[in-house]
VOPAGU-2260 file (C-alpha; in pm, 1 decimal, decimal comma):
REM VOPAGU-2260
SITE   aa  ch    i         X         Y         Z
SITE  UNK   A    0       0,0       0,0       0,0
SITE  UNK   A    1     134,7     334,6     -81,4
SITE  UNK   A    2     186,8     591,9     148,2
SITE  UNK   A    3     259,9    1008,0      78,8
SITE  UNK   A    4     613,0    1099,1     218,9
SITE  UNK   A    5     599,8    1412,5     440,6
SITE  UNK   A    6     759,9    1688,9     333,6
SITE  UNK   A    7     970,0    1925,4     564,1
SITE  UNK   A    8     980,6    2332,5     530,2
SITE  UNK   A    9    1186,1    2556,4     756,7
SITE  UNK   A   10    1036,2    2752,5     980,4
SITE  UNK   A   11    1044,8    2913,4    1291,7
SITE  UNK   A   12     801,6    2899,1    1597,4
SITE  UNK   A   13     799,9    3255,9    1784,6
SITE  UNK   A   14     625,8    3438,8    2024,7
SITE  UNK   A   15     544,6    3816,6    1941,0
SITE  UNK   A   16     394,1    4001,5    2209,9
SITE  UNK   A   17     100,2    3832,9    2355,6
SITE  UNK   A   18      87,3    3606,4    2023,0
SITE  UNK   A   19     273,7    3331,3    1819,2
SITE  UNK   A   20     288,8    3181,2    1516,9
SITE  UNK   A   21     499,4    2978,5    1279,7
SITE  UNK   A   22     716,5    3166,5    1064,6
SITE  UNK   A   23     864,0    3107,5     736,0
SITE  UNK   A   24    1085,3    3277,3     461,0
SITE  UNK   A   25     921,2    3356,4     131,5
SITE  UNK   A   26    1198,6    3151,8     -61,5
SITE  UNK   A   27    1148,7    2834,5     225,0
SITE  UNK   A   28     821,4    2757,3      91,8
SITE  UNK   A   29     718,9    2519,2    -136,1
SITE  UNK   A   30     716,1    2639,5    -519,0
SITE  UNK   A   31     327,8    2649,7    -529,7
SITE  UNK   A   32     277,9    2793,6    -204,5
SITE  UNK   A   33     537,7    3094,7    -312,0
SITE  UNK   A   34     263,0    3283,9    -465,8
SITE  UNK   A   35     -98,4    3349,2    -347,5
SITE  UNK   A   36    -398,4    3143,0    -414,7
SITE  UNK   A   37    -524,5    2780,9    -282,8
SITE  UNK   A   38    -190,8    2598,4    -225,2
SITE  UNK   A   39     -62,1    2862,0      11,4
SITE  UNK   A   40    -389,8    2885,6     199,5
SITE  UNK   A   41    -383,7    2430,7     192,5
SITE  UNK   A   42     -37,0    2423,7     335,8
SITE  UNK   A   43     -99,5    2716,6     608,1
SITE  UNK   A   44    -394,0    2532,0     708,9
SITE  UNK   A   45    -241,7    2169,6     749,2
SITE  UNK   A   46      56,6    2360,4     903,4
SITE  UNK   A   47    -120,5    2487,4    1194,9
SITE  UNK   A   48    -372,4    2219,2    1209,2
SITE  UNK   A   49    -696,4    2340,3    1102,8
SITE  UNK   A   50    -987,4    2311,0     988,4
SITE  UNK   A   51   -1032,4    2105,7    1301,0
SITE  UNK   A   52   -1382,7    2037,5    1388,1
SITE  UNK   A   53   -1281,0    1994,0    1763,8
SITE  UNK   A   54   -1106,2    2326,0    1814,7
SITE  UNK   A   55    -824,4    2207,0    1954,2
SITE  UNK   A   56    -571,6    2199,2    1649,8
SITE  UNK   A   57    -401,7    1884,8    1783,8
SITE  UNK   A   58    -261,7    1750,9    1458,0
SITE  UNK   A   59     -67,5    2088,9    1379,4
SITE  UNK   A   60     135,0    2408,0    1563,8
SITE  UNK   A   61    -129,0    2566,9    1658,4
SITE  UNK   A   62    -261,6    2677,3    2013,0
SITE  UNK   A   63    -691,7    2678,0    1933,9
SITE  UNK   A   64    -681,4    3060,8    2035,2
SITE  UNK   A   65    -690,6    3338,7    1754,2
SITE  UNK   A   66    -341,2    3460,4    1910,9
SITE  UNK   A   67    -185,9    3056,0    1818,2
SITE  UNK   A   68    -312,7    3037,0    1527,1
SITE  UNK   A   69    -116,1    3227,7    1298,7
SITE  UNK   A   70     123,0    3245,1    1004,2
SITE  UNK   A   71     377,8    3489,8     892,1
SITE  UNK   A   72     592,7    3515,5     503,4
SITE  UNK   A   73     874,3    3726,7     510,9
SITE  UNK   A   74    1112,5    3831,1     227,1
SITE  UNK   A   75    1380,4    4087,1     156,8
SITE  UNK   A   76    1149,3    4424,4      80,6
SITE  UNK   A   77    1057,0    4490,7    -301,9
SITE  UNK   A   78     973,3    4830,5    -179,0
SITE  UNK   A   79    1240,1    5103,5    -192,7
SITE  UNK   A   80    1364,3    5201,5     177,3
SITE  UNK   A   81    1244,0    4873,2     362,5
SITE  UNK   A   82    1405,9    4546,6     440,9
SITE  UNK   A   83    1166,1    4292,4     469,4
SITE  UNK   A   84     794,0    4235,3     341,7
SITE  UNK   A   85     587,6    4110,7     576,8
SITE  UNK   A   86     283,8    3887,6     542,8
SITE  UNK   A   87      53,1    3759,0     804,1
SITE  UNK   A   88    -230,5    3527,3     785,1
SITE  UNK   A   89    -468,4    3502,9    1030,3
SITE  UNK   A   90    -556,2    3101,8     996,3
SITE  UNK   A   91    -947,7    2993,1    1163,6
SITE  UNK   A   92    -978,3    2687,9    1357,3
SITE  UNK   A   93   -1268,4    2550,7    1258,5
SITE  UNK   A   94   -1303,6    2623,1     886,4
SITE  UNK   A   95   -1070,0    2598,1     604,7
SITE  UNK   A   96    -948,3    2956,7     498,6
SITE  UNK   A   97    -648,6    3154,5     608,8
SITE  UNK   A   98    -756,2    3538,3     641,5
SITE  UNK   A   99    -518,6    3795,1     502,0
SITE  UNK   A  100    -702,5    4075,9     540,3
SITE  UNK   A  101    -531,7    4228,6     838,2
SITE  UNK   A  102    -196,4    4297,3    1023,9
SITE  UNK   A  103     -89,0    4103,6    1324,9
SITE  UNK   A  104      32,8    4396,7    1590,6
SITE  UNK   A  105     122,3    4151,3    1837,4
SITE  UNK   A  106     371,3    4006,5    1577,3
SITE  UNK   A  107     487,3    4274,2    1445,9
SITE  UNK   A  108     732,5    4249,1    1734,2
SITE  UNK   A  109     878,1    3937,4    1592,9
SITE  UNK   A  110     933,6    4062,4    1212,1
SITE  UNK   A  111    1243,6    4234,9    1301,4
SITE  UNK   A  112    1405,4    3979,5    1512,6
SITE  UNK   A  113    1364,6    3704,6    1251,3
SITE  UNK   A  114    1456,0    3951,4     941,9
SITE  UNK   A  115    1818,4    4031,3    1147,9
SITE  UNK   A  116    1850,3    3607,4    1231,6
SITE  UNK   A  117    1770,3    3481,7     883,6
SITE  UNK   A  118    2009,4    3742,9     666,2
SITE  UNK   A  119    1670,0    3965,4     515,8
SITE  UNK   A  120    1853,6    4264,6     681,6
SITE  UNK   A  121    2147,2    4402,3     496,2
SITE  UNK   A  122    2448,6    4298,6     775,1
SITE  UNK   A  123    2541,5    4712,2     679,8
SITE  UNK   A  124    2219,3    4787,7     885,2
SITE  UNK   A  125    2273,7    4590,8    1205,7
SITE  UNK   A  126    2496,0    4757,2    1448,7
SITE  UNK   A  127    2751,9    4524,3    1691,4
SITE  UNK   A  128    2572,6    4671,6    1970,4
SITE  UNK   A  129    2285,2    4876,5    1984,5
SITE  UNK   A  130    1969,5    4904,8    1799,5
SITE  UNK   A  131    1867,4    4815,5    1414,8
SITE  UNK   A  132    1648,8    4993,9    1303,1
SITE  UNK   A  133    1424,0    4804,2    1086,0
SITE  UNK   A  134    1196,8    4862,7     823,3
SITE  UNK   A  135     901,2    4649,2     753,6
SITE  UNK   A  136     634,1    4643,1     451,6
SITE  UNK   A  137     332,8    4535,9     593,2
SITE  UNK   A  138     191,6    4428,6     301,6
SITE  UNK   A  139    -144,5    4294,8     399,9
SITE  UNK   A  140    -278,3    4663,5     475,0
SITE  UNK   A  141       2,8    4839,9     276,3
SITE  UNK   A  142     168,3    4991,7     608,2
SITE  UNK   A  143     473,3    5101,9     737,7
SITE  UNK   A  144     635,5    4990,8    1062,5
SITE  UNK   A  145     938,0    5056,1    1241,8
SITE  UNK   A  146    1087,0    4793,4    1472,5
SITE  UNK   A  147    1357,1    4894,6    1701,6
SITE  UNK   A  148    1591,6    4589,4    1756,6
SITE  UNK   A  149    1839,3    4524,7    2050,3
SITE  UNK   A  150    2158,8    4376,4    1899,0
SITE  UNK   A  151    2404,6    4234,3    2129,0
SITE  UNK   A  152    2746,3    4131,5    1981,2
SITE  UNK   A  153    2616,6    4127,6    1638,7
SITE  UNK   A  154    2312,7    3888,9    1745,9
SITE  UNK   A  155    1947,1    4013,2    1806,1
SITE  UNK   A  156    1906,5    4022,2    2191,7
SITE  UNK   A  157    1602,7    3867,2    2299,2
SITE  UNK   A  158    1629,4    3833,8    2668,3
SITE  UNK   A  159    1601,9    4121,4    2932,3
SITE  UNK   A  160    1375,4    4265,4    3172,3
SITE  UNK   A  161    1073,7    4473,2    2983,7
SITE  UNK   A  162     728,2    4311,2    3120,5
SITE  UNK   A  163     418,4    4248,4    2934,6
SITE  UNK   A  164     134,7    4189,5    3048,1
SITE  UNK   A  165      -0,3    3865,8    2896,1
SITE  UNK   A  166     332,4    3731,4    2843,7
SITE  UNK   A  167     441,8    3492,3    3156,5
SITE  UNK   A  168     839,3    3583,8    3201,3
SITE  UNK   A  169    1008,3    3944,3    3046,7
SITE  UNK   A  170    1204,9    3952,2    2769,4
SITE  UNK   A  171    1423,7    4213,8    2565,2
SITE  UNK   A  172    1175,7    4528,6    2478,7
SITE  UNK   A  173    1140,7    4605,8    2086,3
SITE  UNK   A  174     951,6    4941,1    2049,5
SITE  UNK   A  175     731,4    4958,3    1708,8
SITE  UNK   A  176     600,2    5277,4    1490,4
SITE  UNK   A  177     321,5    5230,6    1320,6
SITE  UNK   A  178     360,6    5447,2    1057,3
SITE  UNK   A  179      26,0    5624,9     897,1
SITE  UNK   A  180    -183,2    5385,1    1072,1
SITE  UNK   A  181    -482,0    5482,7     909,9
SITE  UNK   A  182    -585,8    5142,4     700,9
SITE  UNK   A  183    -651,7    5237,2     343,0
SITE  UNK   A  184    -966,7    4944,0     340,7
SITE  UNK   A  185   -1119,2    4875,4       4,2
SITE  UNK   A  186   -1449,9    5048,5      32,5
SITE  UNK   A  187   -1349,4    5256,4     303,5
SITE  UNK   A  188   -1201,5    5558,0      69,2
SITE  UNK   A  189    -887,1    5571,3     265,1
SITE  UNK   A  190   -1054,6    5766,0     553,9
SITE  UNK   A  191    -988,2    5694,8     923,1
SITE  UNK   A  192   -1326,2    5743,4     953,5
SITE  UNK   A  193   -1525,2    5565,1     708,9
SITE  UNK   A  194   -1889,6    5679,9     798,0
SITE  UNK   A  195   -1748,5    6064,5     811,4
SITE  UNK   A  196   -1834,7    6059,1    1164,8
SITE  UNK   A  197   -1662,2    6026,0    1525,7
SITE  UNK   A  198   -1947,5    5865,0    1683,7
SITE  UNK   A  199   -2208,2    5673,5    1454,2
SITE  UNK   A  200   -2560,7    5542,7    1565,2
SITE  UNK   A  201   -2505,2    5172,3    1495,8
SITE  UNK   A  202   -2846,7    5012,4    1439,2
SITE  UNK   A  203   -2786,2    4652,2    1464,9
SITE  UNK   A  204   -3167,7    4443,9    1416,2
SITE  UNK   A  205   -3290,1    4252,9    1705,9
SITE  UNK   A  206   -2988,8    4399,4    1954,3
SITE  UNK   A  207   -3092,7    4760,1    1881,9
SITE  UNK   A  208   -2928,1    5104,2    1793,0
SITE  UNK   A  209   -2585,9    5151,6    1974,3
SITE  UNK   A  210   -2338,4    5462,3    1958,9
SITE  UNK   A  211   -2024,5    5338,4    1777,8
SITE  UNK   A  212   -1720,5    5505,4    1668,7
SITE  UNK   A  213   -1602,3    5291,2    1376,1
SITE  UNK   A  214   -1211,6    5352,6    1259,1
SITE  UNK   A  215    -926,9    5221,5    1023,3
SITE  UNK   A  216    -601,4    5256,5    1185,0
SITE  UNK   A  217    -408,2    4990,9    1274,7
SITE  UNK   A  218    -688,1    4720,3    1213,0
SITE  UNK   A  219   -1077,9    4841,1    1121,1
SITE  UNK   A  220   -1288,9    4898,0    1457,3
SITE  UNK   A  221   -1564,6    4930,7    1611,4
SITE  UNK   A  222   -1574,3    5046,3    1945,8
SITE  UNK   A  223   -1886,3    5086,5    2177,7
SITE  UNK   A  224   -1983,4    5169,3    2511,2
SITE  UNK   A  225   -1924,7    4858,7    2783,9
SITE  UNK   A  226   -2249,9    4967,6    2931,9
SITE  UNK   A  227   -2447,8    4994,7    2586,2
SITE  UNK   A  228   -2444,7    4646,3    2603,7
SITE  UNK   A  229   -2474,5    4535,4    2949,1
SITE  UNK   A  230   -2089,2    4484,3    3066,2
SITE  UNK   A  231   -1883,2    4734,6    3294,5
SITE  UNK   A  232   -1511,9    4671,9    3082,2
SITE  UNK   A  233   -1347,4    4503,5    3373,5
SITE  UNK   A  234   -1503,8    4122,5    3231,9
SITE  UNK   A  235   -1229,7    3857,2    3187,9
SITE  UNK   A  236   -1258,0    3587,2    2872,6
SITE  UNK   A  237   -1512,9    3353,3    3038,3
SITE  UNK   A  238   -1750,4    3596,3    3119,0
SITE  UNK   A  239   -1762,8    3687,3    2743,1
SITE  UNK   A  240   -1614,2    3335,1    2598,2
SITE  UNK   A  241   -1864,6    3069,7    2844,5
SITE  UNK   A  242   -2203,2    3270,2    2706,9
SITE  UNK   A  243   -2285,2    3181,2    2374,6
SITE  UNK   A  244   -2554,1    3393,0    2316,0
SITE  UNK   A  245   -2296,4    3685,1    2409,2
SITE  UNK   A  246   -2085,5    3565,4    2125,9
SITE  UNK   A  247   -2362,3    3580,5    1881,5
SITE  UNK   A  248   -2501,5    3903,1    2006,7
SITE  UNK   A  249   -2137,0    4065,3    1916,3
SITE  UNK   A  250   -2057,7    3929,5    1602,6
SITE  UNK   A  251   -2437,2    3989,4    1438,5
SITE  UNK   A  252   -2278,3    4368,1    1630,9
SITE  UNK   A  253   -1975,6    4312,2    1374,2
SITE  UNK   A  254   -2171,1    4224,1    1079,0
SITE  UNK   A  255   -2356,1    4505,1    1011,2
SITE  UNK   A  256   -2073,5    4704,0    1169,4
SITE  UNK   A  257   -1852,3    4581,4     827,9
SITE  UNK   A  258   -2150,3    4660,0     640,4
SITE  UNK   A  259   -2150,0    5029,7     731,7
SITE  UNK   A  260   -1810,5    5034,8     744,1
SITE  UNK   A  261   -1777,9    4941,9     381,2
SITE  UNK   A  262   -1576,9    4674,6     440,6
SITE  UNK   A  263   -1856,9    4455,2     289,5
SITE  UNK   A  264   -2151,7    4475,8     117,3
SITE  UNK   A  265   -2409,1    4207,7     325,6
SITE  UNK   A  266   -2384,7    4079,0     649,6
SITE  UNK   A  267   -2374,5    3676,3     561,6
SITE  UNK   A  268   -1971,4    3812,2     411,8
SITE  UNK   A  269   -1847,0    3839,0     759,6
SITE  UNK   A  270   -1807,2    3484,4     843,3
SITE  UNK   A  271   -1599,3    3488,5     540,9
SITE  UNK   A  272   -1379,7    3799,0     703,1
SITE  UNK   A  273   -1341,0    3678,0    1049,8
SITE  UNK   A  274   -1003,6    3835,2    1129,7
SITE  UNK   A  275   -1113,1    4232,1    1031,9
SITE  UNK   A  276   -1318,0    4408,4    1157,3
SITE  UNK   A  277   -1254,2    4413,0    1545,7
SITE  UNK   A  278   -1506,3    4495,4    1800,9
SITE  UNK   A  279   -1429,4    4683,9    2104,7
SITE  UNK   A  280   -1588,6    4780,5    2404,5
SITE  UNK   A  281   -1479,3    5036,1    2636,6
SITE  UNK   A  282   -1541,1    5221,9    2931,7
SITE  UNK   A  283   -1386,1    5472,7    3232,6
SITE  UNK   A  284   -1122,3    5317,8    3486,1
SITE  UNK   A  285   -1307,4    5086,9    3708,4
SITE  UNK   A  286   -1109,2    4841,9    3997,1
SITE  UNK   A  287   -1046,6    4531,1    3855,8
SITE  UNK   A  288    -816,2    4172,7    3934,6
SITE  UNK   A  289    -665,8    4065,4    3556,1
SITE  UNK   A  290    -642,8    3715,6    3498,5
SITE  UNK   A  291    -295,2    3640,0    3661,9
SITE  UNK   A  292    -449,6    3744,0    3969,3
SITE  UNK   A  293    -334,9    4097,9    3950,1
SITE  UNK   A  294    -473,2    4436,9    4101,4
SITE  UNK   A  295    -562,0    4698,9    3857,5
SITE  UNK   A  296    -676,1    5010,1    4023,5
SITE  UNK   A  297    -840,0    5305,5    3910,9
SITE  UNK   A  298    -510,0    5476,3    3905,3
SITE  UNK   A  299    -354,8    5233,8    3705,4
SITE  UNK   A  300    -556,9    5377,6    3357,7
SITE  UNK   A  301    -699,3    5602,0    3167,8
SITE  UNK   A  302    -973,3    5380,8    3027,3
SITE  UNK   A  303   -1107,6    4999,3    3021,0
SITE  UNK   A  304   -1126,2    4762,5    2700,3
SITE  UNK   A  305   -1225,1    4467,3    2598,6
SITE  UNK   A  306   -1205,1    4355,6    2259,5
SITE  UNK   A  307   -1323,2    4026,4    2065,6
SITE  UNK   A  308   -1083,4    3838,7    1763,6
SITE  UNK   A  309   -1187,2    3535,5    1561,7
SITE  UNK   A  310   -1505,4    3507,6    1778,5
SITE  UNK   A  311   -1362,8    3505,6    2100,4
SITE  UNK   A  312   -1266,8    3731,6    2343,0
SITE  UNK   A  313    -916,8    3850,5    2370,9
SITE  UNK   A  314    -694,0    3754,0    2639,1
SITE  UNK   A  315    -501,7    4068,7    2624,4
SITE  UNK   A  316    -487,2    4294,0    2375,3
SITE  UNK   A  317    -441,4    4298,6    2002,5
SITE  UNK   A  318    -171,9    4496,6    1880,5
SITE  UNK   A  319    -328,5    4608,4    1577,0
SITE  UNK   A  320    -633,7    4696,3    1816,0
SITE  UNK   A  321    -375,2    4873,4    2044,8
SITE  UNK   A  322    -286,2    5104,4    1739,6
SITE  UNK   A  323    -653,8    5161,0    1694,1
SITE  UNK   A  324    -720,6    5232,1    2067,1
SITE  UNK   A  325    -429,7    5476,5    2090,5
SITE  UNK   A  326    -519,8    5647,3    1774,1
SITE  UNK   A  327    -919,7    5724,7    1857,1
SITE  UNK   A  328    -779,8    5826,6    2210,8
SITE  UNK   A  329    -585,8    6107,5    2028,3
SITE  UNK   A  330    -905,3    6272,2    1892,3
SITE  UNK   A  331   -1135,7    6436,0    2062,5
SITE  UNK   A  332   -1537,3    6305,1    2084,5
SITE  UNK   A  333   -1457,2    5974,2    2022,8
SITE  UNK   A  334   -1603,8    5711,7    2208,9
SITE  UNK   A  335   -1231,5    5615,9    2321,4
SITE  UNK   A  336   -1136,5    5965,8    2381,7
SITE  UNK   A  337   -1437,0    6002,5    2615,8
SITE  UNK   A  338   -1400,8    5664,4    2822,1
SITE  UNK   A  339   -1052,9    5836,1    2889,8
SITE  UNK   A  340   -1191,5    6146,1    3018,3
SITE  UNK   A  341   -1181,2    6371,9    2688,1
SITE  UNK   A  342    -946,5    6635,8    2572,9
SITE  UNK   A  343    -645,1    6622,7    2380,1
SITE  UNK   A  344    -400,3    6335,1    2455,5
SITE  UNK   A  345     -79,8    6189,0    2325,2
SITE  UNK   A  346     -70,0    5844,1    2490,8
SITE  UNK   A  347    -311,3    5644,0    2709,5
SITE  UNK   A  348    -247,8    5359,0    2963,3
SITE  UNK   A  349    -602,4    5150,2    2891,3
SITE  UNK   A  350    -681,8    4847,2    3140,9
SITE  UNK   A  351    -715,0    4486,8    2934,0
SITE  UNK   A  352    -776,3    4123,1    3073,9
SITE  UNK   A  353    -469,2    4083,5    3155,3
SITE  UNK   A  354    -324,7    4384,6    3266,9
SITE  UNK   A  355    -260,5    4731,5    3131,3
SITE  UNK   A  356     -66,8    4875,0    2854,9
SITE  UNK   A  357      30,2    5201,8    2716,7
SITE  UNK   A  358       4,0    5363,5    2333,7
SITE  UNK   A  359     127,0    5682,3    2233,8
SITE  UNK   A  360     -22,7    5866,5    1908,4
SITE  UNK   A  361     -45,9    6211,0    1828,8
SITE  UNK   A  362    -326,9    6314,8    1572,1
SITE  UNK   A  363    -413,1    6648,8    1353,7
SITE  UNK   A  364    -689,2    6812,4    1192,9
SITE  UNK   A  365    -527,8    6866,7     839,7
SITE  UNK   A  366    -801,8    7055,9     630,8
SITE  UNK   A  367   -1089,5    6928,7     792,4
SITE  UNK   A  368    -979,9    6550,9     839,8
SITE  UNK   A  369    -788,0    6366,4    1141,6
SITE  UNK   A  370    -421,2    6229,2    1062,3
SITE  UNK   A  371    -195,4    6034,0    1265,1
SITE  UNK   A  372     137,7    6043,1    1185,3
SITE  UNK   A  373     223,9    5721,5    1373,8
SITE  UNK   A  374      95,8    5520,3    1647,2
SITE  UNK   A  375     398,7    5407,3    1945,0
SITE  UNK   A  376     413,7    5103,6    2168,2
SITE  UNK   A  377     671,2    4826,1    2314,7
SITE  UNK   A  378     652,3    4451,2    2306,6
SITE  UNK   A  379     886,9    4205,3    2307,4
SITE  UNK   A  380     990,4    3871,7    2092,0
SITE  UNK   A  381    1177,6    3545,7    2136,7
SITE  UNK   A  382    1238,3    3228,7    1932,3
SITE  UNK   A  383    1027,9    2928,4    2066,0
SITE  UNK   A  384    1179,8    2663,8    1854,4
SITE  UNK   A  385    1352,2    2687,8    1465,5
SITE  UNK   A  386    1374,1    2384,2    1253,7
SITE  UNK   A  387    1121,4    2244,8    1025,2
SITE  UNK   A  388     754,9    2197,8    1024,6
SITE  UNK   A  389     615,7    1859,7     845,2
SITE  UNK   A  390     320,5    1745,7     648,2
SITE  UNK   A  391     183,0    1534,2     411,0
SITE  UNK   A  392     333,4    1564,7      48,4
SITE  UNK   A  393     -15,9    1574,8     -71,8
SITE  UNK   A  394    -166,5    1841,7     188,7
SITE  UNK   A  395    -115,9    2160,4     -81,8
């Protein structure tokens, strides 16, 4: 009886702020999964185990959580002044598609780190000891970022004391700009604001109308009010995660969010488009313990949110949500800006699940319409394992 040989791809398993995912170089990949389309999307898939109709992704890397279940390309930048391009898909559990219509913040941290180790940064551009500086095409949303690298004796340094929360032990700290943030979404027009409007009344049929500021930057998203929907922002994941109908009410919420957003045309397209957009809810500093058992005081933050990814609710934070949570916080009237008290503001320190954490962004009214210039925040990045990932010859 014949059997298909597994084949073996280098790759690398890292973790990238409060996310991982299995990493590989464009020119590692199998010649059909080099290019976009069905082969790419098959291997991805068997890669991280999925679709797996008992959510666990057993037979693959992946961690059956929206922030393990991840993918990332990278090759040597076709753009002119950047080193590496930078691809991320967003792989689903349970069904069998790979979503690339969105940027991974969280990994983000990891790009740079990997670039330096696997020779996609000119050697020219990485200091002995110090910082690289590199430049990344993000080239799901056409973005770009910044990642500042600690090098130690010519080798990126991935150990040191910077905390985040979500992440068990501290590692080195790798600051990222977010350059432009503002997503240039196909239907959207390129606006921050798609709808023209800071705050929006969402109507949303059989939940009811809700006040929602909707934004591109960093990752499409729609933020509400915590109370508009019966929560106080301090909730952990099981509160939101162990209530089905909760699930359902928020992503019928995202739905026709999309729809008015532009990002698609009927509701029944968003289970198609599960990674983008986000929903958020927020709301003013409350007491709360995180999930590691951690006080969070008043004192400790300007604001309280939540936000939901792949149908779940996140443990922490997205950093693409981050981006967007810093940038509405930088402009007056918006939803975010008011959970944080109002007024102008450069940076916010917003309470998540898991802890806190701080983004800077400082935004303009150029001729009528809000710009951000870039969007600031630290996380951190180490290898898990590097070697090769398996699978069947005949998986692609």
């Amino acid at each position: 009886m014949a059997h298909t040989a597994q084949i073996r791809i280098p790759a690398t398993y890292l973790r990238g702020g409060t996310s991982k995912g299995v990493f590989f170089r464009l020119q590692d990949l199998p010649e059909a999964a080099q290019v976009p389309g069905p082969a790419r999307d098959a291997l991805l898939l068997r890669v991280i185990g999925s679709p797996d109709p008992y959510a666990k992704q057993i037979d693959g890397m992946g961690g059956a959580t929206s922030s393990t279940s991840k993918t990332v390309i990278l090759s040597r930048s076709t753009k002119p002044d950047h080193d590496v391009d930078y691809l991320f898909g967003q792989v689903s559990i349970d069904k069998p598609f790979v979503d690339w219509s969105g940027n991974c913040g969280n990994l983000s941290a990891a790009v740079g780190p990997f670039a330096i180790s696997n020779g996609l940064v000119d050697a020219a551009r990485v200091p002995q000891n110090g910082v690289a500086i590199v430049r990344i095409w993000q080239a799901n949303i056409g973005k770009t970022i910044i990642a500042h690298v600690p090098v130690t004796d010519g080798a990126v340094q991935e150990t040191g004391d910077f905390e985040l929360d979500g992440v068990t032990f501290p590692a080195a700290e790798v600051p990222l700009e977010f350059m432009d943030p503002a997503a240039e979404e196909e239907g959207a027009g390129g606006s921050m604001f798609p709808t023209g409007n800071l705050v929006d009344d969402l109507e949303v049929p059989g939940l009811g109308t809700f006040k929602a500021t909707m934004i591109n930057a960093g990752i499409p998203t729609i933020f509400v009010n915590a109370r508009d929907i019966g929560y106080t922002g301090t909730e952990l994941q099981d509160a939101i995660n162990a209530d089905p109908d909760a699930l359902t009410r928020f992503e019928t919420l995202r739905a026709y969010g999309a729809v008015r957003m532009g990002l698609i045309d009927h509701v029944d397209e968003a289970a198609r488009r599960q990674h983008t957009p986000k929903v958020a809810f927020v709301a003013p500093p409350l007491d709360y313990v995180s999930s590691s058992g951690k006080a969070v005081t008043k004192q400790d933050t300007d604001l309280l949110v939540r936000a939901m990814s792949m149908g779940k609710l996140h443990h922490a934070m997205m950093g693409t949500a981050a981006v967007a949570i810093g940038t509405a916080a930088a402009i007056p009237g918006t939803l975010v800006n008011l959970a944080a008290g109002g007024g102008e503001r450069s940076a916010v320190r917003f309470g998540h699940p898991s802890g806190t954490l701080r983004v800077g962004a400082e935004a303009a009214l150029v001729e009528g319409q809000w710009q951000v210039k870039k969007a600031i925040m630290s996380r951190s990045a180490r290898v898990l394992m590097e070697g090769w990932v398996r699978v069947p010859g005949d998986s692609f």
